[in-house]
C-alpha positions in Angstrom: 110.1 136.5 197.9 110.3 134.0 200.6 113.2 132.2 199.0 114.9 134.9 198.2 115.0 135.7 201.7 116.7 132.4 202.8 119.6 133.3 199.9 122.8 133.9 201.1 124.5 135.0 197.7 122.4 136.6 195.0 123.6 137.1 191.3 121.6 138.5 188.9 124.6 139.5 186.4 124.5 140.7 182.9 120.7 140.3 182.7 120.4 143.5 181.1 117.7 144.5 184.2 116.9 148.2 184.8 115.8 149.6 188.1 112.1 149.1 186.8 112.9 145.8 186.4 114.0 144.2 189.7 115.3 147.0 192.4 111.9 147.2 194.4 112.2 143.5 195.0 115.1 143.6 195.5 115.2 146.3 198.1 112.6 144.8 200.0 115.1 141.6 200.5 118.1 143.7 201.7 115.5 145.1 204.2 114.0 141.9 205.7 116.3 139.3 204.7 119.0 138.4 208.1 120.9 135.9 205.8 122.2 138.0 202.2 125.8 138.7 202.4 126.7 139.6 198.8 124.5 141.0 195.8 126.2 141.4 192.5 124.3 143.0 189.4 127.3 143.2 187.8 126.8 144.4 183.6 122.9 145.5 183.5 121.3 148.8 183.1 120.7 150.2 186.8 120.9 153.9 187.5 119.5 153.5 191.1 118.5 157.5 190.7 115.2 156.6 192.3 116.6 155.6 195.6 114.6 152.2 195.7 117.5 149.8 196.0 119.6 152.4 197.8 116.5 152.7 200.6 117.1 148.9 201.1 120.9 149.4 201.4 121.0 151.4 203.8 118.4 149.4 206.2 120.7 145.8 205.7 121.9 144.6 208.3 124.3 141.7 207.0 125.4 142.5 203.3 128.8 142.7 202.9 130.0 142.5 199.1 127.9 144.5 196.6 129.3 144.5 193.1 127.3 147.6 190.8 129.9 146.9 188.2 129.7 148.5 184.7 125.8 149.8 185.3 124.7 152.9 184.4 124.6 154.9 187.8 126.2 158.2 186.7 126.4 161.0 189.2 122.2 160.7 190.5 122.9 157.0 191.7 125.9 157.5 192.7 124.4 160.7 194.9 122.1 157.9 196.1 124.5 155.2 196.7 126.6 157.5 199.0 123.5 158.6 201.2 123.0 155.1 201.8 126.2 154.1 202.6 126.4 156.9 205.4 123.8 154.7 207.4 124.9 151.4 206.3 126.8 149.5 209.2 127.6 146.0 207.3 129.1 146.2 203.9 132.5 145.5 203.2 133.4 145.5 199.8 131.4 147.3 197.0 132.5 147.6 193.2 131.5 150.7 191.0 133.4 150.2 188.3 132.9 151.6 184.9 129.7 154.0 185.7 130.6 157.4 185.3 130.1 158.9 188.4 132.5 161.1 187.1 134.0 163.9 189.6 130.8 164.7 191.0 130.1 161.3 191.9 132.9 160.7 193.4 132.8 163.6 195.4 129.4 162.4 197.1 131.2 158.8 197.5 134.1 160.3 199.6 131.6 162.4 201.5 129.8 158.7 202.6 133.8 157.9 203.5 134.0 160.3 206.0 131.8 159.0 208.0 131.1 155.2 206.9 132.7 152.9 209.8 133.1 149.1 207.7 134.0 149.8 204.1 137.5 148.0 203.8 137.6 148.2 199.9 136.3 150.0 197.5 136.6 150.4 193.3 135.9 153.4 191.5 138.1 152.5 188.6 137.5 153.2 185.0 134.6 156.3 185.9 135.8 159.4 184.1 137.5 160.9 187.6 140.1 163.9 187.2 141.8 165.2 189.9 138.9 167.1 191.9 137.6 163.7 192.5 140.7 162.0 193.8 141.4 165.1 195.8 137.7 164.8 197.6 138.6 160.9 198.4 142.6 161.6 199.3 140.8 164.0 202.1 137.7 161.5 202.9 140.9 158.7 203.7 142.9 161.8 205.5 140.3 162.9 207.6 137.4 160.8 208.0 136.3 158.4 210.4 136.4 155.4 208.3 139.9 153.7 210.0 139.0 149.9 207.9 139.8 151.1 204.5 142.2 148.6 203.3 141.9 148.7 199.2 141.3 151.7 197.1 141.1 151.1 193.7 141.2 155.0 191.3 143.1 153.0 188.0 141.8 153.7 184.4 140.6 156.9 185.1 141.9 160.8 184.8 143.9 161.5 187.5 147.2 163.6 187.1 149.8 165.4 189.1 147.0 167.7 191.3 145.4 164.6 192.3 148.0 162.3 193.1 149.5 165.2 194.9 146.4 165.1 197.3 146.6 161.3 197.5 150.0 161.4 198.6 149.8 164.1 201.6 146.7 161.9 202.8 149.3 158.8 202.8 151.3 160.9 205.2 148.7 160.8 207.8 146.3 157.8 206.7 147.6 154.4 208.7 145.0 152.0 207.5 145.4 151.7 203.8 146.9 148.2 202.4 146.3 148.9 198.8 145.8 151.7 196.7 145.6 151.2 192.8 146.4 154.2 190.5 147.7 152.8 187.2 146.2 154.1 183.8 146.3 157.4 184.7 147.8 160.7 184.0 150.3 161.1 186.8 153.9 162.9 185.9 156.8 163.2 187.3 155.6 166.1 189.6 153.2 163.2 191.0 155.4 160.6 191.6 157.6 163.2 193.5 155.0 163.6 196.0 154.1 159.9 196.4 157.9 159.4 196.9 158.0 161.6 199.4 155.2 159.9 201.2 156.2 156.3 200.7 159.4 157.7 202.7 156.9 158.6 205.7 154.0 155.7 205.5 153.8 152.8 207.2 151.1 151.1 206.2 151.1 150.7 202.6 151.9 147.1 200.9 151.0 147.3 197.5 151.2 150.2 195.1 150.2 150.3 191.3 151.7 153.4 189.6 152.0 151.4 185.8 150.6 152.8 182.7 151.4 156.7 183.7 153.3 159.7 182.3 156.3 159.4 184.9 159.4 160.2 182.8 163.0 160.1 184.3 162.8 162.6 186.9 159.9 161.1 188.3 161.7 157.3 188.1 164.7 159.0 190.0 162.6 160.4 192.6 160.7 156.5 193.4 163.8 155.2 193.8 164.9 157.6 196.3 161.7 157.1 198.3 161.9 153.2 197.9 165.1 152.9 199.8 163.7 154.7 202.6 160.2 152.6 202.5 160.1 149.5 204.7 156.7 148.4 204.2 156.0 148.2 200.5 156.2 144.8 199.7 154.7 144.8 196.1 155.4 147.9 193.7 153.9 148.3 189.7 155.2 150.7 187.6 155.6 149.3 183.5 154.1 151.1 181.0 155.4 154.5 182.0 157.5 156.7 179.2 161.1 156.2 180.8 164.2 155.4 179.8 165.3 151.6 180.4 168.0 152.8 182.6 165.6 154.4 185.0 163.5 151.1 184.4 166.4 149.2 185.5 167.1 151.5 188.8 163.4 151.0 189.7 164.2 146.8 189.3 166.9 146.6 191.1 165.9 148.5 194.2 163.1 146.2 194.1 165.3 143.7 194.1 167.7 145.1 196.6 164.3 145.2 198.8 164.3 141.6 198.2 167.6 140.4 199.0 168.0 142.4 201.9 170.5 144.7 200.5 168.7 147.7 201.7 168.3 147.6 205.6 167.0 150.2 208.1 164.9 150.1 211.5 161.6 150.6 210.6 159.9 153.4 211.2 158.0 153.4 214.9 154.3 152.2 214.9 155.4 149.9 212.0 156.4 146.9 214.1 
């Protein structure tokens, strides 16, 4: 226990540990130990549904990176996980991906948003969310309190039009977000509309992952619009979508435009 308290970096990844297993120990270290930055159990079998680990969690004091990667936590832990990160005041960085929180889980993870003050990225990919989830998270970055989001990762899940919809009137008001991931999804052309419309208004966005979606034409046509009136974007993904290789080409060559300098306008105030 003693050394385990001196540990800066613990990994204890794809051990195939359940919450029987290790978390008590393991709590009691995130509650005493001044040193631990990052914890990873990264591919075990941890539900944290009896609040053990979570307890510990939310009484650290220097943990910055926790990585829960594809573990078992469904929508109890992830219930737990969220209480925990509404008292937590050092973490940083936390990976849920692959877990199934589903849209109830996500729901109580954008309810921790709200009022968490030092998350600056976050990964719920791959964890069977539709659009009721992203729409909970699209308001937690709209109008919560958290202003250190940087990196929102929502790919591989089931988001379509309704939720990229909410995610895009939130990036008409949020001014902190760097990065937000939504490729292998479900999003349309009705979707990329409204993100096109808010890339024309956001200034805080850099980079923007819209590949492997349903955008056809229409909703190529409407990107490009919105990306000669974006001056902040700097990287943009989009293959994999079902449209025609003319509207692939448009999308390249505004990029590329972007690039060369081709496409000029004063940027947008509070952008400088």
């Amino acid at each position: 226990m003693e050394d385990l308290n001196q540990e800066k970096e613990i990994r204890l990844e794809k051990r195939d540990v359940t919450d029987q297993d290790i978390l008590p120990l393991l709590s009691k270290v995130l509650k005493e130990s001044k040193v631990l930055e990052l914890l990873s159990l990264h591919e075990n079998r941890l539900t944290l549904a009896n609040g053990q680990l979570t307890s510990g969690l939310a009484a650290s004091t220097t943990l910055r990176e926790f990585d829960l990667a594809d573990n078992q936590i469904g929508v109890q832990g992830a219930e737990q996980l969220a209480e925990a990160l509404k008292k937590n005041k050092s973490l940083t960085a936390l990976r849920l991906v692959g877990n199934k929180i589903g849209d109830e889980g996500s729901k109580a993870i954008a309810a921790a948003l709200v009022v968490n003050t030092t998350l600056q990225q976050i990964s719920l990919c791959d964890n069977l969310m539709c659009n009721l989830g992203a729409a909970r998270l699209a308001d937690a970055i709209r109008l919560g309190n958290n202003k250190t989001l940087l990196r929102l990762d929502l790919s591989c899940n089931n988001i379509g039009d309704g939720g990229a919809e909410k995610l895009a009137n939130a990036l008409l008001q949020n001014t902190t977000l760097r990065e937000l991931n939504l490729g292998s999804n479900q999003i349309g052309d009705e979707g990329a509309e409204a993100i096109s419309n808010a890339l024309v208004k956001n200034v805080c966005l850099r980079k923007l992952w819209l590949n492997s979606n349903s955008i056809d034409d229409d909703g190529a046509k409407k990107l490009v619009e919105g990306l000669k009136l974006n001056f902040t974007l700097r990287e943009f993904w989009f293959n994999g979508n079902p449209f025609s290789v003319k509207a692939y080409m448009k999308l390249l060559q505004v990029l590329e435009d972007r690039k060369s300098g081709k496409i000029k306008r004063s940027p947008p105030e509070g952008s400088r």
